[in-house]
N, C-alpha and C positions, 0 to 999 in steps of 0.2 A: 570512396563513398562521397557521394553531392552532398551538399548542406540539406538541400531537403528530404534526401534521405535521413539524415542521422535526425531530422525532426521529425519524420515521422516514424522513426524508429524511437525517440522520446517518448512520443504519444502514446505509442503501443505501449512498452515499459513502463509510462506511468498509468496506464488504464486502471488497474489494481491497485494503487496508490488514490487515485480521483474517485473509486468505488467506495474505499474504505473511508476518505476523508469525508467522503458526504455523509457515511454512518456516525463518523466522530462528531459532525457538527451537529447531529441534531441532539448530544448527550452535553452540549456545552448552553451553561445557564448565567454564564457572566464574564467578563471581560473575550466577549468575543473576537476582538481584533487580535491580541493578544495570543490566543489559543490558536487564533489560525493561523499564523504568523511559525510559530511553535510547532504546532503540526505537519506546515507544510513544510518548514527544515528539517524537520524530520524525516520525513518522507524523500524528502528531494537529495540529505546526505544517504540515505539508504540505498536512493536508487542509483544514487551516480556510485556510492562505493561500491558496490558489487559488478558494477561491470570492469571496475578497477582492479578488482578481486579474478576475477574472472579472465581479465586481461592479463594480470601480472603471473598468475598461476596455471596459464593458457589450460596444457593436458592435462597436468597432475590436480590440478582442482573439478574439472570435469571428471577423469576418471572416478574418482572417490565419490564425488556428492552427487551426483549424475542419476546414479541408483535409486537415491535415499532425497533428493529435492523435494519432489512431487510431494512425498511424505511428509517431510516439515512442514511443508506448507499448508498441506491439509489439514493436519493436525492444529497446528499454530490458527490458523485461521474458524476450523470448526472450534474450537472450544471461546475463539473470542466472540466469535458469533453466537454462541449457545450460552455466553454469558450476555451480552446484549437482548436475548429474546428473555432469558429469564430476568433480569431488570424491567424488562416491559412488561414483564406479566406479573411480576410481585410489587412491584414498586408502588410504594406508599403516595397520597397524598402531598407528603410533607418532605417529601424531596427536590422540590425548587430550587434549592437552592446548593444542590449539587454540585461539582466542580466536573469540568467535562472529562477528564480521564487521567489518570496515572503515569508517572514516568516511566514506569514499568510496563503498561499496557501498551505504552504510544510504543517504547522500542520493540517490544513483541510483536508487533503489527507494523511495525516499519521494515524489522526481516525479515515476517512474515510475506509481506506484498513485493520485496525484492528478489526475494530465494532465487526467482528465474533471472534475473540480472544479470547474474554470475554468468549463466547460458551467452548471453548477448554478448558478455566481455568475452568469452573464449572466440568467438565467432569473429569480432573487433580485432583479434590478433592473427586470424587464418587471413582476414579480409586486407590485409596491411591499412587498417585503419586510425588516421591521428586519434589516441587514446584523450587526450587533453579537451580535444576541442569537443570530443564525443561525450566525453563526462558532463561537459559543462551544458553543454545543448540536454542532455536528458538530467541533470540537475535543474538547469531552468524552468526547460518545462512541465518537471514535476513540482516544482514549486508553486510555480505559477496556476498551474490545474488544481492541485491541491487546496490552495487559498482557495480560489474561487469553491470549490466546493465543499470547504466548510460553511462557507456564508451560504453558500445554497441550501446544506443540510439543517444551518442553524434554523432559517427560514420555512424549511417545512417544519420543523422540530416545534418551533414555537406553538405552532397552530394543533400540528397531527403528531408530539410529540412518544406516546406508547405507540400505536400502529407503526409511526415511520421507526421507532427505534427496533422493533421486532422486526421488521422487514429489511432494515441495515443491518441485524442478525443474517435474517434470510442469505442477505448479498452475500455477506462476508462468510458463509457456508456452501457457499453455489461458487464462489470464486474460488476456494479452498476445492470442492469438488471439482470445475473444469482443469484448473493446473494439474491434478489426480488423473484425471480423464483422458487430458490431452496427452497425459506422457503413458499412462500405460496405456493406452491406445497407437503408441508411436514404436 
């Protein structure tokens, strides 16, 4: 596989990662740099682990979770979504001063937007693809996208923070639905 395959095989992989980080950034109210820094390692160890996961476990990891992905993900994703909309709709006044998310919520949604990952590393191991070199290009570029789109979410957040935070709900419900979609449709 070309180098610019496996990057644009990043980009794909992290799309779900870059959707979600723009949700995050617009619930983040202080040390932004920080948070997104945070965020995007998160995201970017998530993505690159699972196709290491995927890789290392080639059939017996797809056999098993193959069924049941699409699931988790939906799930994982609609309820962090449906917590994001109801934040938007009940949230006080006097929440400014908020912290932008949980260590709990971040790795919920770091598996949550990887689950397909796992797919891409089994695929990594049919293809006789360098494992290392692959991780790291979709590591980077999940980093890299990520960053950038928390700053982007923090940036509408400030301004259109309830609408944009219900609608980075929306996202992260509609992202949860297509990964649903696409596999039982497959």
């Amino acid at each position: 596989m070309s180098l610019w395959s496996l990057l644009f095989a990043g980009v794909g992989v992290s799309a779900d990662a870059f959707a979600a980080s723009l949700a995050s950034g617009l619930r983040i109210r202080s040390q932004l740099v920080r948070q997104a820094v945070i965020i995007a390692l998160t995201f970017a160890a998530f993505q690159a682990a699972m196709p290491l996961a995927g890789w290392l476990l080639a059939s017996q990891f797809a056999q098993f979770a193959a069924p049941v992905d699409h699931w988790i993900a939906f799930v994982l994703l609609g309820v962090i979504g449906g917590k994001m909309i109801r934040d938007a709709v009940t949230a006080g006044e006097d929440d400014h001063g908020a912290p932008g998310m949980g260590v709990r919520h971040l790795v919920v949604l770091g598996f949550a937007t990887s689950v397909d990952a796992a797919a891409v590393g089994v695929s990594f191991a049919v293809l006789d693809v360098s494992i290392l070199q692959a991780i790291a290009i979709i590591g980077l570029v999940t980093l890299l996208l990520s960053f950038v789109a928390v700053l982007i979410g923090h940036r509408a957040g400030v301004r259109f923070r309830r609408p944009a935070e219900f609608i980075g709900g929306l996202v992260l419900i509609a992202i949860g639905t297509r990964i649903l979609l696409e596999h039982l449709a497959a």
